[in-house]
N, C-alpha and C positions, 0 to 999 in steps of 0.2 A: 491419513496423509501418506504419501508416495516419498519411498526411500529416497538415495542422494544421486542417482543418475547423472549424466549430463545429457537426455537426449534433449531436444526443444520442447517447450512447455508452451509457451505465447509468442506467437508473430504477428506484429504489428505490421500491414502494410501500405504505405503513401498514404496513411492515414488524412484525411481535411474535412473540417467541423468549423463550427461556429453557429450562432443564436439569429432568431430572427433574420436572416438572409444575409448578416455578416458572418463575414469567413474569419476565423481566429486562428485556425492550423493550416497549414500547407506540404503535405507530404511528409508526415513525420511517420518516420518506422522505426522498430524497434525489437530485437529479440530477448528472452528471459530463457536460460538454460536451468532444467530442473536442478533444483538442490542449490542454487545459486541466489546472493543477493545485487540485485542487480537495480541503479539508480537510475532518475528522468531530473535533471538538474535546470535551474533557469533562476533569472531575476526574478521580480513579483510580477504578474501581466504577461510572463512569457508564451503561457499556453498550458502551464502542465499538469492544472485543476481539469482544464479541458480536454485533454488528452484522455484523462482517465475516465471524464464523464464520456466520451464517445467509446472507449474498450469496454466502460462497463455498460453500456446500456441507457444512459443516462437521460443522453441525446444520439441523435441518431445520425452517423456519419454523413458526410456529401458524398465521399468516396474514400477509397482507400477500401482493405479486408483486416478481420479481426479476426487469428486463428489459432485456436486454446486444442489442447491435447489431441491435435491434426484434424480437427471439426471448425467449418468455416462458421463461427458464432457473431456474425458481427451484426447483423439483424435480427438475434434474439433477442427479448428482454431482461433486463438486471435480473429479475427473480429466477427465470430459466437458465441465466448464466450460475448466477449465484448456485443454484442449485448441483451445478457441475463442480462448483469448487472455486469458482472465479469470487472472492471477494476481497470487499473492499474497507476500508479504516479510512472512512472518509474527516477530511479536514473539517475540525472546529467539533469534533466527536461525534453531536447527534443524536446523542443518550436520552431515553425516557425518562425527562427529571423527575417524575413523580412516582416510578417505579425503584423498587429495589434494585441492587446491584444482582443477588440472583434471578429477580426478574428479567431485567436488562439480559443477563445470560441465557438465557429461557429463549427470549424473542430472536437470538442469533441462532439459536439451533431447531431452525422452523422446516428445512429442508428434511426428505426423507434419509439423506448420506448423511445428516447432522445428527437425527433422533436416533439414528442408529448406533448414535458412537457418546451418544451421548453424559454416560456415567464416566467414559473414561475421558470425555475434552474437559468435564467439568475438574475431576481432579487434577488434568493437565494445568490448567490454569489457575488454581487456588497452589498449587506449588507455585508458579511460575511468580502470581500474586499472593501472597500470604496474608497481604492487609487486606481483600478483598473476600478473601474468607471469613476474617473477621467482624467485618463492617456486611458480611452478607444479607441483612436483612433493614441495613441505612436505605435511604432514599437517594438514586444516584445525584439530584438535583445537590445537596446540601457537598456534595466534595469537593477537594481543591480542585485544579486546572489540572495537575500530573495525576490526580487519582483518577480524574476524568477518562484521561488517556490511557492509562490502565484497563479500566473499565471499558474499550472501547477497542483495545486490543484481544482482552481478553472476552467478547463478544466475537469479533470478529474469525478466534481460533474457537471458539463454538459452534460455529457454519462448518468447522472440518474442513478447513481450504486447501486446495490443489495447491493457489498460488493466494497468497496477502500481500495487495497493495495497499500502501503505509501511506495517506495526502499528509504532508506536513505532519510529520511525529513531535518538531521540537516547538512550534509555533505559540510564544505568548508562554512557555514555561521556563523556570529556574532552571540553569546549570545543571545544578545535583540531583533536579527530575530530570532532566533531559541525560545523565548520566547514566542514571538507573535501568532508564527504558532502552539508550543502545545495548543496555548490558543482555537485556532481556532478547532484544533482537538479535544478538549476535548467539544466543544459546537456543534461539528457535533456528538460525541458521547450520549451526552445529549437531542437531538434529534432525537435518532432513529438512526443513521447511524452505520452500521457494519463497523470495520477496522477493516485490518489485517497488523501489520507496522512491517517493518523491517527496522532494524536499528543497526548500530555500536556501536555508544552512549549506553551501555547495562543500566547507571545507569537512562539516560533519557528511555528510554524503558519501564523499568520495574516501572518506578515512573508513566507513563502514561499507563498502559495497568493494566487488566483483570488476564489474562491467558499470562504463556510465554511458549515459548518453547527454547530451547540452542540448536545449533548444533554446534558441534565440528570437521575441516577435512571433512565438506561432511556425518559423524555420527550422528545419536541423540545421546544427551551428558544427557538431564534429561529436565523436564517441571512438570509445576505445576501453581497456582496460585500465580502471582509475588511477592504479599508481602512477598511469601513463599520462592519463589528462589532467591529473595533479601536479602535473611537470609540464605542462604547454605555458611559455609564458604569457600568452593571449589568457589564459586561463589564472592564470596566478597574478595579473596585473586585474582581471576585470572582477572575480570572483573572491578573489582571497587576500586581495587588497596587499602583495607581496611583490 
């Protein structure tokens, strides 16, 4: 992983997506400064599952450009992105329930930048998870909802990421998991790791991030630096219910 910089890491540009010949996005851009954690905020249906499935590969843009460590990637595929460091902690986990949890970590470090670094991501994350050390040879199917996501972060810092995008960290979990794991993210941020999280939660968002961005319906709605969009009353009336 690449120290704490601030040059650019990912530029989103006019990005527009959508399924079967519906359009869902409409010009959404966005930049991620390395070392930085930086949010993609909205209601539920706003767009910002979709956002990530067109940066990562998922679907394939209408238009717009997708530009990771000054390489115009935006017609790569996931695995050839992946492979650069672009990954992703996609929403509702995704975990091989019938694999171990060091299995599960096995299958995040399939790139050749991954297997290289491999003895030392795996220690990274048995500190970072200590119950996952322990339960290393459980099956991931049988864990809770937060061990899940443990599991799934700690997969995804297996890949050896350039940048970790986070789809819903706190979605369907307790408080004191959804506690634990900012805690987690804000010590991989403290160390150097780029994120770019998207999340429901807009008041947890913007209390953990950098830089945000809003979209609204598939629109950019406004972005700035959080403590700033945390203070827009359009934002603190629709979002934060204040």
């Amino acid at each position: 992983m690449t120290g704490s910089g601030r040059e650019l890491l990912l530029e989103v540009e006019g990005l527009e997506a959508g399924y079967d010949g519906v359009q869902i996005l409409w010009g959404v851009s966005l930049k991620v400064k390395r070392g930085t954690m930086t949010t993609l905020v909205g209601a539920n249906g706003a767009g910002k599952t979709t956002t990530l499935r067109a940066i990562t590969g998922a679907i394939r843009p209408m238009r717009g450009r997708v530009i990771f460590a000054g390489e115009d990637v935006t017609h790569l595929a996931t695995h050839a992105k992946a492979a650069r460091g672009l990954i992703l902690v996609p929403e509702g986990r995704q975990l091989y329930a019938e694999m171990s949890v060091e299995e599960n970590l096995e299958m995040g470090a399939y790139s050749a930048r991954a297997r290289r670094r491999f003895s030392a991501n795996l220690e990274r994350v048995y500190s970072l998870f200590p119950r996952l050390k322990e339960r290393r040879r459980q099956r991931a199917g049988t864990f809770s909802g937060g061990e899940q996501q443990m599991l799934a972060i700690a997969r995804g810092l297996m890949s050896d990421p350039e940048i970790l995008i986070v789809d819903e960290l706190s979605l369907g979990l307790a408080p004191v998991v959804v506690q634990q794991l900012v805690e987690t993210l804000r010590s991989l941020k403290q160390a150097g790791v780029t994120i770019l999280l998207v999340e429901q939660n807009v008041h947890l968002a913007l209390a953990l991030s950098d830089y945000a961005y809003v979209i609204a319906d598939g629109h950019p709605f406004t972005e700035g630096p959080s403590v700033e969009i945390a203070a827009k009353p359009e934002i603190r009336e629709a979002y934060l219910g204040l």
